[in-house]
C-alpha positions as CSV (number, residue, x, y, z in Angstrom):
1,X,-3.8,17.0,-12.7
2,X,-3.3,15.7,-16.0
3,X,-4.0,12.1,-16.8
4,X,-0.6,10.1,-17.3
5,X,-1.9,8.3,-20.1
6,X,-3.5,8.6,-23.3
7,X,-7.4,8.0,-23.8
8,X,-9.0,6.6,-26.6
9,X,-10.5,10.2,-27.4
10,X,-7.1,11.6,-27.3
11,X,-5.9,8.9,-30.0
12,X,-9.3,9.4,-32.4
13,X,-8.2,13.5,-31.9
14,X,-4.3,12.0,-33.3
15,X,-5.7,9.9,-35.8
16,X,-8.1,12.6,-37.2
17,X,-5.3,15.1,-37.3
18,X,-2.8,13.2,-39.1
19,X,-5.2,12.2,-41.5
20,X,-5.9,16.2,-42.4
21,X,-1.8,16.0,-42.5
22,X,-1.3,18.3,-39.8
23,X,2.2,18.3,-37.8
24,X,2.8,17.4,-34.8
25,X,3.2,20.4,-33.1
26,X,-0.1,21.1,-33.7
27,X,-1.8,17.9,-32.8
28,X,0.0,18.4,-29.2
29,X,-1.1,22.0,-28.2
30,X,-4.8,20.4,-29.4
31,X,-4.3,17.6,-26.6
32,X,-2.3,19.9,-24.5
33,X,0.5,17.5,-24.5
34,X,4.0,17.4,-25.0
35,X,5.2,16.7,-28.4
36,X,7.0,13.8,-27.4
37,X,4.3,11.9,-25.8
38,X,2.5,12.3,-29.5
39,X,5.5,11.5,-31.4
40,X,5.8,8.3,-28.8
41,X,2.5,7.2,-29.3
42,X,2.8,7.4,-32.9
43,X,6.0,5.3,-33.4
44,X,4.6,2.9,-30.8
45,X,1.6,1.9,-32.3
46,X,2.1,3.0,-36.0
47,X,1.4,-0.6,-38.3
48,X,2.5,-1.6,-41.9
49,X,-0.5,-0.8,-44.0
50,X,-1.3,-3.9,-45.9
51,X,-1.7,-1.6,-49.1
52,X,1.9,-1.9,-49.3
53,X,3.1,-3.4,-52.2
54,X,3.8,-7.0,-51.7
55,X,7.3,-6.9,-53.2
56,X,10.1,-5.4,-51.7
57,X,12.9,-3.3,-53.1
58,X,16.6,-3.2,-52.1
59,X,17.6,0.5,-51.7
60,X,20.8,-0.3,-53.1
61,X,19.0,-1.2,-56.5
62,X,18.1,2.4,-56.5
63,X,21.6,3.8,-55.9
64,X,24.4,3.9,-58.4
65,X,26.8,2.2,-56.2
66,X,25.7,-1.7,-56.2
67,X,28.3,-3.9,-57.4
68,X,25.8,-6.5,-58.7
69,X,23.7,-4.5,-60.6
70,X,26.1,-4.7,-64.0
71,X,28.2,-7.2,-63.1
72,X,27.4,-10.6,-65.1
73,X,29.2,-13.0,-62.6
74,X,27.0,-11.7,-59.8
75,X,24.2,-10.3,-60.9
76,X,21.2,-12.2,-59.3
77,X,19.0,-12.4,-62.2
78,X,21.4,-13.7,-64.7
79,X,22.7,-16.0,-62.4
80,X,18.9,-17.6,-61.5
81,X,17.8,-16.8,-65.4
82,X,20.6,-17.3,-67.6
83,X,19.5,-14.1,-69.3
84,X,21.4,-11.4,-69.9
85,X,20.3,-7.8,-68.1
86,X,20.7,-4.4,-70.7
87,X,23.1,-2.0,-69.4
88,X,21.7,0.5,-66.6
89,X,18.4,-1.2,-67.5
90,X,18.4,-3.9,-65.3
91,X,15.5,-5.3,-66.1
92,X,13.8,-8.2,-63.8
93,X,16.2,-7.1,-61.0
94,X,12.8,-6.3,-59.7
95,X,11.9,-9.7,-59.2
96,X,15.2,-11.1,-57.9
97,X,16.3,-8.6,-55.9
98,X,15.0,-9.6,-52.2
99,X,16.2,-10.5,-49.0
100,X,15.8,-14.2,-50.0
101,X,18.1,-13.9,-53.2
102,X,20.7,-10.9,-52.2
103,X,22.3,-11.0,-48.5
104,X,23.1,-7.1,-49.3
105,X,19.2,-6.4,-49.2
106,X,18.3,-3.9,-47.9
107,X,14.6,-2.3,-47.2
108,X,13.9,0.9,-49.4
109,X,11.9,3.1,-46.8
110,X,10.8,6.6,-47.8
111,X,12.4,9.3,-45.9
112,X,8.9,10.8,-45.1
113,X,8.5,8.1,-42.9
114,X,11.8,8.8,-40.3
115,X,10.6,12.2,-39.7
116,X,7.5,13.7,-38.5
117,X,5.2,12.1,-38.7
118,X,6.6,9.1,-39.2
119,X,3.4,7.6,-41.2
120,X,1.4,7.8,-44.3
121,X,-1.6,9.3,-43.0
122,X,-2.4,12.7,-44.4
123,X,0.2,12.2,-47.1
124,X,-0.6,14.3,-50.3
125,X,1.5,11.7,-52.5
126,X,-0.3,8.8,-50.9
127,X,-2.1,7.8,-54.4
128,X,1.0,8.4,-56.7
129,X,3.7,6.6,-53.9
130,X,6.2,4.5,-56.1
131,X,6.1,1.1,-55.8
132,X,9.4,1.0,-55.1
133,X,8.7,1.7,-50.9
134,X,7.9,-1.5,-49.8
135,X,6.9,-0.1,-46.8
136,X,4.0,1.9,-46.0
137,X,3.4,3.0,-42.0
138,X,-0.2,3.9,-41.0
139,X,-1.9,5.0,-37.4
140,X,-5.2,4.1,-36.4
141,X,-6.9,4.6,-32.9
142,X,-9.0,2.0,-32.5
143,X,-6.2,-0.5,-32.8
144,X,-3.6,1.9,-30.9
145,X,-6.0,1.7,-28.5
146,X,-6.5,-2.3,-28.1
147,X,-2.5,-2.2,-28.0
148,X,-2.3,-0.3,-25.1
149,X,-5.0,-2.1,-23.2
150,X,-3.6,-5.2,-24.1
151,X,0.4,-4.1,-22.7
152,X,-1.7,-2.6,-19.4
153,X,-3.2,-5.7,-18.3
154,X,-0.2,-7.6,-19.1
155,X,1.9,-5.5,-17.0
156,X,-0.2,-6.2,-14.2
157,X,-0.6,-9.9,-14.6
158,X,1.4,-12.8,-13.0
159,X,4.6,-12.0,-10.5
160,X,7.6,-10.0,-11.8
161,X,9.9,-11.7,-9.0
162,X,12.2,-14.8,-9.6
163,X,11.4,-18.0,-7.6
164,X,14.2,-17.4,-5.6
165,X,13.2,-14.1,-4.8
166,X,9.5,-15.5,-4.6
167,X,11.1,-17.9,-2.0
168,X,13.4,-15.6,-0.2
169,X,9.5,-13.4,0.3
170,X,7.7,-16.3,1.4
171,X,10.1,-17.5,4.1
172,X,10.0,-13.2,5.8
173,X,6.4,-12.8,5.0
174,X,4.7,-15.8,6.0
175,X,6.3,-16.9,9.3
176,X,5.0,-13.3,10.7
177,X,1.5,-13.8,9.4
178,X,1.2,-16.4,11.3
179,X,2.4,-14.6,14.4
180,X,-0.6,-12.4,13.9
181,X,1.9,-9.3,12.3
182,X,0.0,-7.3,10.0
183,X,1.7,-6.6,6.3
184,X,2.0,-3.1,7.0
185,X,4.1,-3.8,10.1
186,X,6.5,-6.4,8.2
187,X,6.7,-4.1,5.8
188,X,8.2,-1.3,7.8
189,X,10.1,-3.6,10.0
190,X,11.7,-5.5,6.3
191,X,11.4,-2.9,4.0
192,X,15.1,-3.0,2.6
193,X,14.7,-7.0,2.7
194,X,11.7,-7.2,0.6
195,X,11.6,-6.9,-3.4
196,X,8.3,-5.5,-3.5
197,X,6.0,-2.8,-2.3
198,X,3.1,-3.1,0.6
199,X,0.3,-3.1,-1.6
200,X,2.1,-6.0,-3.5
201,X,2.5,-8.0,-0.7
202,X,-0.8,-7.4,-0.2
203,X,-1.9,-8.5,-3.8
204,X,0.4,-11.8,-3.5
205,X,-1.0,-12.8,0.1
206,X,-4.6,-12.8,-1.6
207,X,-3.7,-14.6,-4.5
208,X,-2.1,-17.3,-2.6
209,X,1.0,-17.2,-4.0
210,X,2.8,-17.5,-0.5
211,X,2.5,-19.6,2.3
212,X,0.5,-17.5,4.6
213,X,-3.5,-17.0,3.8
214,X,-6.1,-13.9,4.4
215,X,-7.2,-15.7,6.8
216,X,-3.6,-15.3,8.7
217,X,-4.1,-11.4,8.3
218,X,-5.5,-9.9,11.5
219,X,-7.7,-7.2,9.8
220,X,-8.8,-9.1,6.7
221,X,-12.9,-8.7,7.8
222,X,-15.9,-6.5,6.0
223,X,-17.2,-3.8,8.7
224,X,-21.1,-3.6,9.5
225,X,-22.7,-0.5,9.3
226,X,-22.8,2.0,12.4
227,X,-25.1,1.9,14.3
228,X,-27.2,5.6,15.0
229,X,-28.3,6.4,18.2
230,X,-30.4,9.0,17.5
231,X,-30.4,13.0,19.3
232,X,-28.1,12.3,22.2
233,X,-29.4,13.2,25.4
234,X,-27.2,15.2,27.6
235,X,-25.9,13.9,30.8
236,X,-27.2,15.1,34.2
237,X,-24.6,13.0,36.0
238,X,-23.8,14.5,38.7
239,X,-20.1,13.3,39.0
240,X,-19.5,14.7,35.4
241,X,-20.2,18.1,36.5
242,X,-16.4,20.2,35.7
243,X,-15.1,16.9,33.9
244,X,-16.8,16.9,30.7
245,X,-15.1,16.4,27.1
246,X,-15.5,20.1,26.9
247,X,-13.9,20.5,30.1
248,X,-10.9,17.9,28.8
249,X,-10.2,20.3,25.4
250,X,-10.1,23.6,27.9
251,X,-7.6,22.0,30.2
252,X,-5.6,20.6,27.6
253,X,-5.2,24.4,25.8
254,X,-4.7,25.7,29.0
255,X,-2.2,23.1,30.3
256,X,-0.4,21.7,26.7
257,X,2.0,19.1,26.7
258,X,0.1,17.0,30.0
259,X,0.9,13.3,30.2
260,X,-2.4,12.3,28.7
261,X,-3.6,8.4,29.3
262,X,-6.8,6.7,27.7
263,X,-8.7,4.4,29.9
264,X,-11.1,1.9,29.3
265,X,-12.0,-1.6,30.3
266,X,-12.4,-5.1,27.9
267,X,-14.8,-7.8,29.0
268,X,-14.6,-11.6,28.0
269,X,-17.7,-13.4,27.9
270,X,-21.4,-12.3,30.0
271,X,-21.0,-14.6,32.4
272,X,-17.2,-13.5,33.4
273,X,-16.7,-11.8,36.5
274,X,-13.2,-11.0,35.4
275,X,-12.3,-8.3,32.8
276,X,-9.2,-6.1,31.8
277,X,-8.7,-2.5,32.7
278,X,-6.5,-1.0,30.6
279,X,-4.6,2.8,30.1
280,X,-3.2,3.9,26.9
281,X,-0.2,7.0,26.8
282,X,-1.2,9.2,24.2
283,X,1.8,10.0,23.4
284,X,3.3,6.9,22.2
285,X,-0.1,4.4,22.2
286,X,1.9,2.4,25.1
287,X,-0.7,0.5,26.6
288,X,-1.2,-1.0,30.4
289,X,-3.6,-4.0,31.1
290,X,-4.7,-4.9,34.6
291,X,-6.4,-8.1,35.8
292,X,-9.9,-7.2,37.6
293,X,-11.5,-10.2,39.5
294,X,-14.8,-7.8,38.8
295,X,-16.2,-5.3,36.8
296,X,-17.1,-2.7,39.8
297,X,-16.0,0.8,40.5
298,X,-13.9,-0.6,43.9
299,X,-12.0,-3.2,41.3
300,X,-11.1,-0.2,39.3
301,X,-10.3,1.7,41.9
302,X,-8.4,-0.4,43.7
303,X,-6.3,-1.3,40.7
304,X,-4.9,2.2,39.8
305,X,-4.4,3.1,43.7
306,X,-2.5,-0.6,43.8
307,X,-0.5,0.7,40.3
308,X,0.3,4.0,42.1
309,X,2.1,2.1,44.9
310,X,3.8,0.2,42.7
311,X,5.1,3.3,40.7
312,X,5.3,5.4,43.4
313,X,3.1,8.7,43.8
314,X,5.6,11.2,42.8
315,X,5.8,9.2,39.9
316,X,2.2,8.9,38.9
317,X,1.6,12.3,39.9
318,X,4.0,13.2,37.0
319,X,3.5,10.7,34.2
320,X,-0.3,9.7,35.0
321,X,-1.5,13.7,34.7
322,X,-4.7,13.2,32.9
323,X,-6.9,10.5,32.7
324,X,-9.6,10.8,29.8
325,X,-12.7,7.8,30.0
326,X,-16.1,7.0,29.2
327,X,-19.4,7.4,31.3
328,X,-19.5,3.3,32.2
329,X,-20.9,2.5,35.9
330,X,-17.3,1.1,36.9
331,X,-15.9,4.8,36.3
332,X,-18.7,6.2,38.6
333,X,-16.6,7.8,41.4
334,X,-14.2,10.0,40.2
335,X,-13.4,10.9,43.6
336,X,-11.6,7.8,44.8
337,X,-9.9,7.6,41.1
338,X,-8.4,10.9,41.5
339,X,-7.5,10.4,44.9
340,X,-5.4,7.7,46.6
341,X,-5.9,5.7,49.5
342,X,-5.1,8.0,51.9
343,X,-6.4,11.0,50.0
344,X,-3.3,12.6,48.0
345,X,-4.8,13.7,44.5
346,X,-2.5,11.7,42.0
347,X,-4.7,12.3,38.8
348,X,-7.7,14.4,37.0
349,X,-10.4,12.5,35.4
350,X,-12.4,13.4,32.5
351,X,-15.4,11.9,30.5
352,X,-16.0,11.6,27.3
353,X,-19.8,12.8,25.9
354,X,-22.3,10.0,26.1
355,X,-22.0,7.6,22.6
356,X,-18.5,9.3,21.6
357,X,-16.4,6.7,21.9
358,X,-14.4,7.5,19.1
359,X,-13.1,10.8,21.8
360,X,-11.1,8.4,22.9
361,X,-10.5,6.5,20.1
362,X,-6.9,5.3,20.3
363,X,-7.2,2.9,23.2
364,X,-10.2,1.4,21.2
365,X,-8.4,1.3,18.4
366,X,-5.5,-0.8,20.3
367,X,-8.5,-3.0,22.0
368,X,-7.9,-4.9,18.4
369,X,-4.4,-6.6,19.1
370,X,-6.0,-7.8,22.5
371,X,-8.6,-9.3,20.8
372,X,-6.4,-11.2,18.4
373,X,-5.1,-12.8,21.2
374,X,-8.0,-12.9,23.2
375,X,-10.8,-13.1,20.5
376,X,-14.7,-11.9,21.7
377,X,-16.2,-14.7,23.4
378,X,-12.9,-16.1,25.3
379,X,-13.2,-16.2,28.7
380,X,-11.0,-14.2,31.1
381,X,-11.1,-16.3,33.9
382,X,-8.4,-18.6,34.5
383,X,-6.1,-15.9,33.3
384,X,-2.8,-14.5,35.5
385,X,-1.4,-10.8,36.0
386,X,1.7,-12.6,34.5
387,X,-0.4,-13.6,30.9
388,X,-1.9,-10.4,30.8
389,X,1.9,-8.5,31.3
390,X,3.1,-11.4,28.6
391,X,0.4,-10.5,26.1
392,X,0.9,-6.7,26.6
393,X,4.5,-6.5,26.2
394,X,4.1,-8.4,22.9
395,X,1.6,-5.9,21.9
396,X,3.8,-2.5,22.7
397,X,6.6,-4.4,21.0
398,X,4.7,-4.3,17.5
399,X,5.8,-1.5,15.1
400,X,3.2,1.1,14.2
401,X,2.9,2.8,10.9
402,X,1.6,6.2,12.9
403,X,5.1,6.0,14.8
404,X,7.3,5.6,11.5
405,X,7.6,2.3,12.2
406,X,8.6,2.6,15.9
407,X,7.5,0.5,18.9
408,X,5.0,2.0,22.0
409,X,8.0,0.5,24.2
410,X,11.2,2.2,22.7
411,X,9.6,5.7,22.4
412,X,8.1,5.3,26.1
413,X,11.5,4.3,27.0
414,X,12.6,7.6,26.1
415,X,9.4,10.0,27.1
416,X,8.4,7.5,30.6
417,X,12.1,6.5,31.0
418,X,13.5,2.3,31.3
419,X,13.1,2.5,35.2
420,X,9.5,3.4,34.9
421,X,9.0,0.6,32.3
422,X,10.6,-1.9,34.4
423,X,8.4,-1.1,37.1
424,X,5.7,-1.9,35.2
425,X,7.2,-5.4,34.1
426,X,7.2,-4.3,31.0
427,X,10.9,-5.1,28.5
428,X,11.8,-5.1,25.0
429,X,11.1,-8.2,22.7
430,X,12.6,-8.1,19.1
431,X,9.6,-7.2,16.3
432,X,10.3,-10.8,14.6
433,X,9.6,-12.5,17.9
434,X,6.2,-10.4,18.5
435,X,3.1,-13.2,18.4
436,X,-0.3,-11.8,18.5
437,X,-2.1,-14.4,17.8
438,X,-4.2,-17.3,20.6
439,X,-2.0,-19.8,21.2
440,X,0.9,-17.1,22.7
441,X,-1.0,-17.6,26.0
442,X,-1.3,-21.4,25.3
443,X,2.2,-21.8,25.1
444,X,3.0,-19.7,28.4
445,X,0.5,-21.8,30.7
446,X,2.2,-25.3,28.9
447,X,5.9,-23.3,29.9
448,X,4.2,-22.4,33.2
């Protein structure tokens, strides 16, 4: 694609053109431009020469229609001198006649220089040019060049919004940030409020030119390196056997559109016994969190046979079709997950290939918004179902780009339906009233 804007090569190429006095036409097809972008950049940065001649000349003095020229009461020259002027000689009208003396003054341009191309460069009657044009245009690319540079980094300088609208941002923008809203989300949820872009509000959040810090950004951190764990061994687990990611893909191609859910669990600190599991919808990155006391295959599995009972099996058996995980300990039996408690299959299980995390990468990805409200290192325990369903509903409330700027809860609502949802204890909360930051779950237990 063709670069938007001239380079300093492309002006030397104008400049060295114009001064072999070739048109315009020409100089374009050489930059394989149009010939208004080279007439533009001409007129733009053109300058008066300083070889001009210092005194300027009224047009009208070389015209046959100026009142003043032969008329004693207000010819300028007789008037300042007291001496007369010859007939159609006029002479010293040269001196007098300026803008300072004569209000009718009026610059004496050559014509050359209103058509192309509109300077002096190149021009074969450069040396012999009567010193009657005052003006003389030239173009030169060094100093085109420092022009250009000079209007770019202005342009991108300082904030092209009134203080009102400045204010008006400030008081949308910053109140969210603090709520632990990213700007991409405020941005989709405001965009016809805001006077700016998302990569501007971006720009003015790390200048500090509104309330609300980096340090109020949920994602404003520097990644460390990956970490490679070498060849990768392959599993001889033998409850893998048939439920492999390979397996997964197969079953998926075979069986499209399945009710696909994401599982994995979240730990708080080493020495907690508690820890979340949690279930992620594919298809609308809805996310369920359950309250373990421990981190053991029976907590696990006792959790989703307790959530099918609360759904009801006919239920689960429809919406809870495939369940993809990793290859941790507490997974260990896909027997009793599959299973319920009285041995009606409600699910198929499938693992993900050893150090692949990113196979299931969407509930790891959402693993972030629990974290910003329950940051590595806090401990789980002395934590309630009721916190956890508090803290979740906030986070399937919050607009996500990859949904055009939807919410996992209202497109659940129409693919898992409200009854489902309800079921769950999970509701709608308005996008401005989302909080994802700590102190959400410090102000429930001081409500509690």
């Amino acid at each position: 694609m063709k670069r938007k804007h001239l380079t300093f090569e492309e002006r030397i190429i104008i400049e060295e053109l114009l001064n072999k006095g070739e048109p315009i036409h020409k100089i374009a097809l050489k930059l394989n431009r149009p010939d208004s972008s080279v007439v533009r950049e001409i007129k733009r940065n053109r300058y008066i020469s300083a070889g001009a001649p210092h005194k300027s000349c009224n047009k009208l003095y070389h015209e046959p229609y100026c009142t003043k020229k032969f008329d004693s009461t207000e010819c300028i020259y007789q008037m300042e001198t007291g001496k007369k002027c010859r007939e159609y000689v006029c002479r010293g009208c040269n001196i007098m006649c300026d803008s300072e003396h004569c209000p009718d003054f009026v610059d004496y341009i050559c014509k050359a220089l209103c058509t192309s191309p509109y300077v002096c460069n190149g021009c074969k009657n450069a040396s012999h040019c009567r010193e009657n044009f005052s003006i003389k245009f030239r173009y030169q690319a060094k100093r085109a060049q420092v022009i250009y540079e000079d209007k770019l980094k202005e342009s991108r300088s300082g904030i092209s919004l009134t203080p009102e609208e400045m204010e008006k941002l400030d008081n949308i923008v910053s109140p969210l940030l603090f709520k632990g809203h990213s700007i991409r989300a405020i941005y989709m949820e405001h965009k016809d409020e805001l006077p700016c872009s998302e990569s501007t509000l971006y720009g003015y959040v790390d200048r500090c030119y509104l309330t609300a810090r980096n340090i109020d950004m949920p994602r404003k951190v520097r990644f460390k390196q990956r970490y490679y764990h070498g060849p990768r061994a392959r599993s001889f687990q033998e409850f893998v056997a048939g439920r492999t990611y390979a397996d997964f893909k197969k079953y998926n191609e075979e069986n499209p559109d399945l009710n696909i859910w994401e599982m994995d669990t979240v730990i708080g600190t080493i020495t907690d016994d508690k820890c979340l599991l949690t279930l992620l919808y594919r298809k609308s990155t809805f996310m369920i969190a359950i309250l373990l006391d421990n981190h053991t295959q029976e907590a696990v599995i006792n959790a989703l046979n307790a959530l099918s009972e609360q759904v009801g099996i006919a239920a689960f058996q429809k919406y809870f079709q495939v369940i993809l995980t990793d290859r941790g300990v507490e997974f260990g039996n896909p027997y009793a997950i599959e299973a319920d408690q009285y041995g009606e299959i409600k699910t198929k299980l499938f693992y993900c290939d050893p150090y692949c995390s990113w196979q299931k990468g969407m509930v790891e990805k959402n693993h972030e918004f629990i974290r910003m409200v329950l940051p590595k290192g806090k401990s789980l325990e002395g934590l309630s179902q009721k916190e956890i369903h508090l803290m979740m509903n906030h986070i399937n409330n919050y607009p996500r780009k990859s949904l055009n700027g939807a919410t996992p809860y209202e497109l659940s609502k129409l693919l898992l339906g409200k009854d489902f949802l309800a079921a769950l204890h999970y509701h709608r909360i308005s996008p401005d009233d989302v909080i994802l930051k700590p102190f959400l779950l410090k102000d429930s237990s001081k409500n509690s």
